[in-house]
N, C-alpha and C positions, 0 to 999 in steps of 0.2 A: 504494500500500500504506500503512494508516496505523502508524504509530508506537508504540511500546509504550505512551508518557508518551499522546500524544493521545487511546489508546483507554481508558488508564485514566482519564483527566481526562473524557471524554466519558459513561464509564461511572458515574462519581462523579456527575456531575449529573444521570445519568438515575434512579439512586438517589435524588436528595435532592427530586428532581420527584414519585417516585410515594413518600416517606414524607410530604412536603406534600399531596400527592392526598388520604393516609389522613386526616393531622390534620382536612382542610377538611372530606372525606364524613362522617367520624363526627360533626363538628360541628353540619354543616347536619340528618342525619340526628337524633343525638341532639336536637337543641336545638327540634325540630317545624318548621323553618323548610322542609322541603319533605320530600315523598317518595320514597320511592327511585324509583320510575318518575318521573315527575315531575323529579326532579334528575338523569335517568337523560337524559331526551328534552332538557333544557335543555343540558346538558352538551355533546352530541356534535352535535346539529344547529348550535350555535353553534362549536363546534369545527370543522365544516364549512365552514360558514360563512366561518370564517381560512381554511381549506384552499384553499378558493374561491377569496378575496381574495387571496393571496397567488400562486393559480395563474395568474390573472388578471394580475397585478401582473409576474411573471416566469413568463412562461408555457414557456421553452427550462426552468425546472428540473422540471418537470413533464412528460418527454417517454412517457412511457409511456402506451400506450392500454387502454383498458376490458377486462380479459380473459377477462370473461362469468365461468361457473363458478369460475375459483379466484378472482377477488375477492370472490364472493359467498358462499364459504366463509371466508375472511378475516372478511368485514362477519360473519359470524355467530359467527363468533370471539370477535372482538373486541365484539360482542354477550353473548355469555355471561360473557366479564369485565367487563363495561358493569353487567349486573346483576347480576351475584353480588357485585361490591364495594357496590354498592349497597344491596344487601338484609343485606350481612355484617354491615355494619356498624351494624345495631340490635344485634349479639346480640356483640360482641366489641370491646375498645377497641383503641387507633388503632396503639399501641405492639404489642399480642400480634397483633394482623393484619396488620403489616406483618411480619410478623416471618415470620408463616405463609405469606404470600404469599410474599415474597422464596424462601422454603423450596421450596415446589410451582414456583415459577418455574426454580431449579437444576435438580430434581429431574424435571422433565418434559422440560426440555433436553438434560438430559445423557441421558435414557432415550431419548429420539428419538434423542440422536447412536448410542448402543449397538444400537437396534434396526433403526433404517433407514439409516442411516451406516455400519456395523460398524467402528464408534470403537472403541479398544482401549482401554480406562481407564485412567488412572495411580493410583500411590499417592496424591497428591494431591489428584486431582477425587473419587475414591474417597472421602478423611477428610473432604473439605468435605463432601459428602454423607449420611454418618454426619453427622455434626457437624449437618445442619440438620434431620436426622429426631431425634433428637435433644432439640434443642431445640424441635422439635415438641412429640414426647413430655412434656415435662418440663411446655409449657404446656398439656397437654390435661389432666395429672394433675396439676397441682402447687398448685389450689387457689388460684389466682390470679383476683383481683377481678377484674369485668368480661369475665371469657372463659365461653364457653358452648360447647357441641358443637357447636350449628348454627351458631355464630360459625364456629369452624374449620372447620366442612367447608363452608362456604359461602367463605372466604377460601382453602380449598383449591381449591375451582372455582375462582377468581379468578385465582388465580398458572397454575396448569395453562391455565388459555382462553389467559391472555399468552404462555406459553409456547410453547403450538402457532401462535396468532399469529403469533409471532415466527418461528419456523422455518419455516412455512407461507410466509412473508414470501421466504424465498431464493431459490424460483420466478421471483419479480416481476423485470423487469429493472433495477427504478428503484424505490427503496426510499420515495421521495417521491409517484409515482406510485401504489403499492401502498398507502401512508397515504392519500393524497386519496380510492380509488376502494373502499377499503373502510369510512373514514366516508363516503361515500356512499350505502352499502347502508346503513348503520344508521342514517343520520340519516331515510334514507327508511323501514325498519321503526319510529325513534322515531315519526316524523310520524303514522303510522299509529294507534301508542297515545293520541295525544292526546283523542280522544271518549270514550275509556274512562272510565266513571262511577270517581268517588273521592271522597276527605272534600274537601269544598269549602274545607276551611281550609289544604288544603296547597296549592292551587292560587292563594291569596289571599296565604298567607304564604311563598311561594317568592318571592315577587318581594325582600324580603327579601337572600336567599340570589343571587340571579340574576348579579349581580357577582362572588363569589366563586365559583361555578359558570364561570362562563365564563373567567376568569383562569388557571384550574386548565387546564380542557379547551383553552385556547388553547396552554398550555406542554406539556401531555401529548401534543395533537397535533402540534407540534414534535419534542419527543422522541421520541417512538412512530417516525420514519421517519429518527433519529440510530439509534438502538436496531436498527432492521431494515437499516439500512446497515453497519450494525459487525461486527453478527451474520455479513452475507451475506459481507463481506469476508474476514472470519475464517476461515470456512470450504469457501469459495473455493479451488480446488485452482489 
């Protein structure tokens, strides 16, 4: 069972991993250094890739086998928040889309726990709740630089895919096995986008970008299987 202090401290870094995620996507995306497809397939194939190496490397913490259908609903999961952060982030900055995301991430979880759970709510999960629709609201209307409609509702996709992710994730019996075997499906749906015609300069100037892509996806594929282990614990009868 883990600990109150270890699940907050592991929660805390799984935070500071996916507002890094924002800072770097919005960069590479704003600054032309690659495109959202494009930084989409570098991303997660090379994220695999660790997955791989590290499966390889210690192959007893990877005991979970391939579970056909629901990893392959996973991989498209985790696919849908693959590109919707990617595409969000032309049309909103790093700060108001994390912020949405974080928001749609609660808000889809705790609506899973209510519908398919019959979670009883407290006062609490309830205020944080309000509280992130909220400051939703406040950034859809408040006239804030750099945010746009298709921003948020495309960073709403983003939080909501991780969300179902995530809980879709408590099935799996091995939460490191459930991360390897659904960037697997998506490295193999990126692989597939790669013929796909596009401006030849994003494909020249992502290399660029290619390091910091990879750095990112290397720590998020880490985390992504801390985050569905915590999850799965937590709610573990």
């Amino acid at each position: 069972m883990v600990s109150r202090w270890g699940l907050a401290v592991t929660v805390a870094l799984v935070m500071l991993a996916f507002a890094g995620n924002s800072v770097m996507t919005r960069y590479l995306i704003v600054g032309g250094l690659a495109s959202p497809i494009l930084l989409t397939i570098v991303r997660f194939v090379s994220g695999f890739a660790t997955l791989l190496a590290l499966r390889s490397t210690f192959p007893s913490s990877f005991p979970g086998a391939f579970r056909g259908r629901p990893d392959v609903i996973g991989g498209i999961l985790l696919g849908a928040y693959a590109f919707s952060i990617s595409f969000g982030y032309q049309f909103i900055s790093a700060a108001a889309g994390t912020l949405v995301f974080y928001a749609f991430v609660i808000l889809t979880m705790a609506l899973f726990g209510y519908l398919h759970d019959e979670e009883h709510p407290t006062a609490r999960s309830v205020a944080g709740q309000v509280l992130a629709l909220v400051g939703v609201g406040i950034i859809t209307v408040g006239g804030i630089r750099g945010v746009t409609v298709p921003g948020i509702a495309l960073m709403a996709a983003t939080g909501s895919s991780w969300g179902l992710y995530s809980v879709h994730g408590r099935s799996a019996g091995d939460a490191r096995s459930y991360t390897f075997h659904t960037f697997l499906v998506l490295a193999g749906l990126c692989l597939l986008l790669i013929n796909l015609p596009g401006p030849n300069r994003s494909s020249i100037v992502l290399a660029d970008g290619v390091d910091a892509a990879v750095i990112r996806t290397t720590t998020q594929a880490r985390c992504s299987g801390c985050a569905s282990g915590h999850y799965r614990d937590r709610t573990s009868p």
